[in-house]
N, C-alpha and C positions, 0 to 999 in steps of 0.2 A: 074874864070871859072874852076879853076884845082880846088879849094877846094872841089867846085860846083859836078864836075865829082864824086872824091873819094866817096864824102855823098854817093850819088847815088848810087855806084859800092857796100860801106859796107853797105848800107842800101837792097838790092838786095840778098846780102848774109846772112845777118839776116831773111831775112821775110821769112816763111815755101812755098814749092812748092808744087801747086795742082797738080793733075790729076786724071787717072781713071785706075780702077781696068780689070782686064781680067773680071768680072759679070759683070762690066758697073756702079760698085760703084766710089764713088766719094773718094779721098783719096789725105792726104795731108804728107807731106815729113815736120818733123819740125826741125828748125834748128834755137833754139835762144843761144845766148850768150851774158848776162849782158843786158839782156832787161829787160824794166822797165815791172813792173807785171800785170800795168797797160795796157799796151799793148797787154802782155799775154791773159789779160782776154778778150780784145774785140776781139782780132781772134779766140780765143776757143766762142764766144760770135755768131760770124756773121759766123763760122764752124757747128755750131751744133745748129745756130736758138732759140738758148734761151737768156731771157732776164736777163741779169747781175745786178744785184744791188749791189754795190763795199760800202762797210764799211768805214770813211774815215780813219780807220786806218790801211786798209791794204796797205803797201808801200816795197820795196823793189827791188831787180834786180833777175832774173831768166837768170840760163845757163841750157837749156834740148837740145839733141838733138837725132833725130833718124833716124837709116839708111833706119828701113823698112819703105814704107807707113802704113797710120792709116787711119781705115775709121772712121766715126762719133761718133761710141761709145768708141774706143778706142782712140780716141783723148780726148773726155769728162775724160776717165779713165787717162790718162797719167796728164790732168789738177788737178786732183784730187789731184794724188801724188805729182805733185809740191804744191800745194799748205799747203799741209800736211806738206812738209821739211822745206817750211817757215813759218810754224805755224800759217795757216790759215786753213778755213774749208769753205764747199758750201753746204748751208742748202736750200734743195727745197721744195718749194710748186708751184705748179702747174708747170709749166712752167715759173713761175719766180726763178732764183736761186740768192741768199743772199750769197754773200763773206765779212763772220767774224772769226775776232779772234778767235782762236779754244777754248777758255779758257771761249770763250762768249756762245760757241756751245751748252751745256746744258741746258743755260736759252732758249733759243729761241726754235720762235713755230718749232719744228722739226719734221716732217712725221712719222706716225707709220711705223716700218717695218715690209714687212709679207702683205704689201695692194697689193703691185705693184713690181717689178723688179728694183732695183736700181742698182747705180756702189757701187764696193767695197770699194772706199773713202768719198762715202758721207754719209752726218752726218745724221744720226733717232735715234728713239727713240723704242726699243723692249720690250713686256711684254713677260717675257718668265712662264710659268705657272709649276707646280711641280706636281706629284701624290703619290710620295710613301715617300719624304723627303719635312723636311719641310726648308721651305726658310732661314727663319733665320737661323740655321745651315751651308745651303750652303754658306749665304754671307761672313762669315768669310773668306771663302776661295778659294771666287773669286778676292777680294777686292787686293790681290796683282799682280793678272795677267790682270788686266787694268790700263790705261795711269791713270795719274794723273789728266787729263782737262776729264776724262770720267766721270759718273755719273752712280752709281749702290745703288741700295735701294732693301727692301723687302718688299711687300705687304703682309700682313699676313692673313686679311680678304678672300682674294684669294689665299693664299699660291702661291705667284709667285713672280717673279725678275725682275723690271725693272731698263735699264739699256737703257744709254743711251750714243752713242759712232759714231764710224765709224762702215758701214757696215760688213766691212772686220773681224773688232775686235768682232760685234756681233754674227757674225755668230760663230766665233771662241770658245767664251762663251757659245753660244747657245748649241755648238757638246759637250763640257766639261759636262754643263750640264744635256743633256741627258745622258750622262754616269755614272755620279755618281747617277740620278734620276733611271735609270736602275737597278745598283747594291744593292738600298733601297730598291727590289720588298720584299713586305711582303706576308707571306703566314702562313698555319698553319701545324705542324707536328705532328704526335702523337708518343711519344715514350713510347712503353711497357715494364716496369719493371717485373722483375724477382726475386728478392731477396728483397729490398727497399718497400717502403712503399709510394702510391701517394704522400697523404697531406703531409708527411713527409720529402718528397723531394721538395716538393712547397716552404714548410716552410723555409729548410737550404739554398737552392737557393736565396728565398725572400731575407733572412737574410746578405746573402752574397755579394748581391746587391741592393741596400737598393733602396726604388724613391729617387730620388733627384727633388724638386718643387723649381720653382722662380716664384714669384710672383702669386702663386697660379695655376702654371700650372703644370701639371706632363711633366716632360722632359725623363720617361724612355720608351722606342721606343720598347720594349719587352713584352709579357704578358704569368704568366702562369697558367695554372687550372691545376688542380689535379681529375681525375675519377677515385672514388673507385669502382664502378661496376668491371672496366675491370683493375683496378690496374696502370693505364696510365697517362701521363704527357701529355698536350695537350700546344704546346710551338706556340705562337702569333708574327712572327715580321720580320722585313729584313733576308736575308738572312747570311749576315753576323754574324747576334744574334743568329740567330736558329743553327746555327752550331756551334758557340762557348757554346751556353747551352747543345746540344743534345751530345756533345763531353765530355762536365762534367759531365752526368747523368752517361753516360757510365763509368765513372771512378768512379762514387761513387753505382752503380747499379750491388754490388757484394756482395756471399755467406759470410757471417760472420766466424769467426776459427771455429763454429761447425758446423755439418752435416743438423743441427736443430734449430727451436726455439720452446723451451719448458715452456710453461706455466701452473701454479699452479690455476686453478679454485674452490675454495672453495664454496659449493652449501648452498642454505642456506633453499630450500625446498623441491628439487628431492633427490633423491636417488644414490647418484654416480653408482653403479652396474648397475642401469636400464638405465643410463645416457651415460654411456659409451659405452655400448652394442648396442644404438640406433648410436650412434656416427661413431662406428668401422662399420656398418652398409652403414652410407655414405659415407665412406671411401672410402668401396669394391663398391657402385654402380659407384663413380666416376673414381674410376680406370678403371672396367669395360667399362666403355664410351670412356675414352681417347685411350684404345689401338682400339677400332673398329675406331678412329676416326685416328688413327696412329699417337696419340701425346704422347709427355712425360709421363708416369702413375704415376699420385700421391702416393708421400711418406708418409705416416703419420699413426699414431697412438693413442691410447688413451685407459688409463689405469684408475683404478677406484684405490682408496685407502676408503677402508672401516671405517677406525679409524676416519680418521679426514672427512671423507664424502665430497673428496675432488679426483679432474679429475687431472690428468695428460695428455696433450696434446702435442706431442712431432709432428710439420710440418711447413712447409714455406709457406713467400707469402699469397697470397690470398686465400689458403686453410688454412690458422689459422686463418686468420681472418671469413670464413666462420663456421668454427667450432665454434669459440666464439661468432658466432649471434643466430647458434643454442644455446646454453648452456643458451644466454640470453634468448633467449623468451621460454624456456622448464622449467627454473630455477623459477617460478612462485609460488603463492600461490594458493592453492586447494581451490577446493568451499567445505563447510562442512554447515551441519546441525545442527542446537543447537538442542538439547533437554534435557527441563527439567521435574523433577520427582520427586515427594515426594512418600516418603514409610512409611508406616503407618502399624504398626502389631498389630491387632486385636485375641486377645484368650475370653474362655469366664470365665475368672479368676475373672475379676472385678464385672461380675455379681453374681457370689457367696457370695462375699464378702460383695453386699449390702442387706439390712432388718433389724428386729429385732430377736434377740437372749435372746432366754429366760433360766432364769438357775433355775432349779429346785432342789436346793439339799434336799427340805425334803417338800415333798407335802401338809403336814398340817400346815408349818411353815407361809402358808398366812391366814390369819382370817379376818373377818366383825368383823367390832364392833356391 
């Protein structure tokens, strides 16, 4: 009868105490130590009205205990984290919940999360989606900041990540992710040279950063065009790239040791003189323009060398390159007229010269027989 009592008395001080909340919620006081889990599970089971389906391998003793009361979801929650320290997991569907092995937790059919409001220890399954980076990139360096019984893949078809874990850890992935997805945002800049030369800087860039392809895919996350109209770089891509390219242009997007660049145009059918004069011409209107327009006024010049029939062009930028589109389409062949001619000199010499000439040196010297 005295054993009898004691059971009683520790069994009394193990079992959790109900009551009620100052709302009229219903709230339970838990208080186990070295209770079997099994146990555990059916008071969290017949507390929170769901139905348990126990793995038979999940065994063990549980010590939790708490001062404050718990109403029904933070008791679901408190069961969670034990069951997580003993390396278990509760996988729902519907209102039945599944207690397995945590290592089992990725194969099983486990709940999308993002449908419904879970706790932070139970186990789903997240597709989390990407816009501006692509997944497989991200995965490398997600893969060290989840448990090892987690599950993380990339969907590449969809550019997205899933990932399959405890609530708590997904969500956790989820906020990383949006952050480094953030910092991908691509966009496009335009940067305007001044001394360089578009394509020419497209080109030493390209060069400098070569594609790199695997498997037939371009893996460079950059792009850039060259506009020779306005002399411009139009730079393609995260913000990261755009400002480490738009940062290099400006370093290599400078005046050469001379004031000028001076180019030798050899004409091969205008006129240098008439050539240069039309030249010096567009010179003066475009400077004219720029100061009403309150810009920088064009530098430049252009000299004629008569000997060799050849322009001296001494300017920068895309004002030498306009001069040398003029020189091309002016530098042409002329339209000419053939014409041919024979000359024929007509006197009246040869008609004198023709008939008969008769010589008479002694008038009776002709006779009849």
């Amino acid at each position: 009868m005295k054993k009898l009592t004691q059971l009683v008395l520790m069994v009394a001080l193990l079992l959790p105490g109900a009551g009620y909340s100052a709302e009229g919620e219903k709230t339970w006081t838990v208080n186990f130590k070295d209770s079997d889990i099994h146990e555990v599970i059916k008071f969290v089971a017949d507390a929170t009205g769901k139905t348990v389906v126990i793995d038979p391998r999940v065994k063990g003793k549980v010590k939790v205990i708490s001062v404050d009361p718990l109403n029904s979801d933070e008791l679901y929650n408190l069961f969670l984290s034990v069951l997580e320290i003993q390396g278990f997991t509760a996988v729902e569907s519907g209102n039945i919940v599944r207690v397995i092995p945590k290592k089992e937790a990725r194969s099983s059919p486990a709940p999308v999360s993002g449908l419904r409001k879970q706790a932070n220890d139970e186990y789903a399954t997240q597709v989390i989606s990407l816009k501006n980076v692509s997944a497989s990139k991200v995965l490398p360096v997600l893969r060290p900041l989840v448990p090892q019984q987690s599950h993380l893949a990339a969907y590449e078809p969809g550019n997205a990540i899933i990932i399959a874990d405890t609530t708590a850890n997904i969500e956790r992935i989820r906020a990383l992710i949006q952050k480094i997805d953030r910092a991908a945002v691509e966009g496009t800049d335009v940067v305007e040279l001044k001394y360089a030369q578009a394509d020419e800087m497209v080109r030493m860039i390209s060069e400098l950063y070569p594609q790199k392809s695997a498997a037939g895919a371009t893996q460079q996350s950059w792009l850039l065009v060259g506009d020779e109209r306005t002399n411009s770089v139009l730079v393609k891509g995260p913000d990261i790239d755009r400002d480490r390219i738009k940062e290099l242009i400006g370093r290599m997007d400078r005046p050469g040791p001379q004031a000028g660049n001076v180019r030798v145009v050899y004409l091969e059918y205008a006129k240098a003189e008439s050539l240069a004069q039309i030249l010096n011409n567009i010179v003066q209107n475009t400077q004219k323009a720029d100061k009403k327009q309150s810009a920088t006024a064009v530098e430049a010049s252009v000299e004629a060398d008569e000997d060799t029939n050849a322009l001296l062009i001494t300017a920068e930028g895309d004002t030498l390159k306009t001069l040398l589109s003029v020189v091309e389409r002016l530098d042409i062949r002329r339209a000419q007229v053939l014409v041919e001619a024979i000359i024929v000199e007509v006197n009246d010499r040869a008609g004198r010269d023709l008939g008969i000439q008769w010589l008479f040196q002694d008038r009776f010297a002709l006779t009849w027989p």
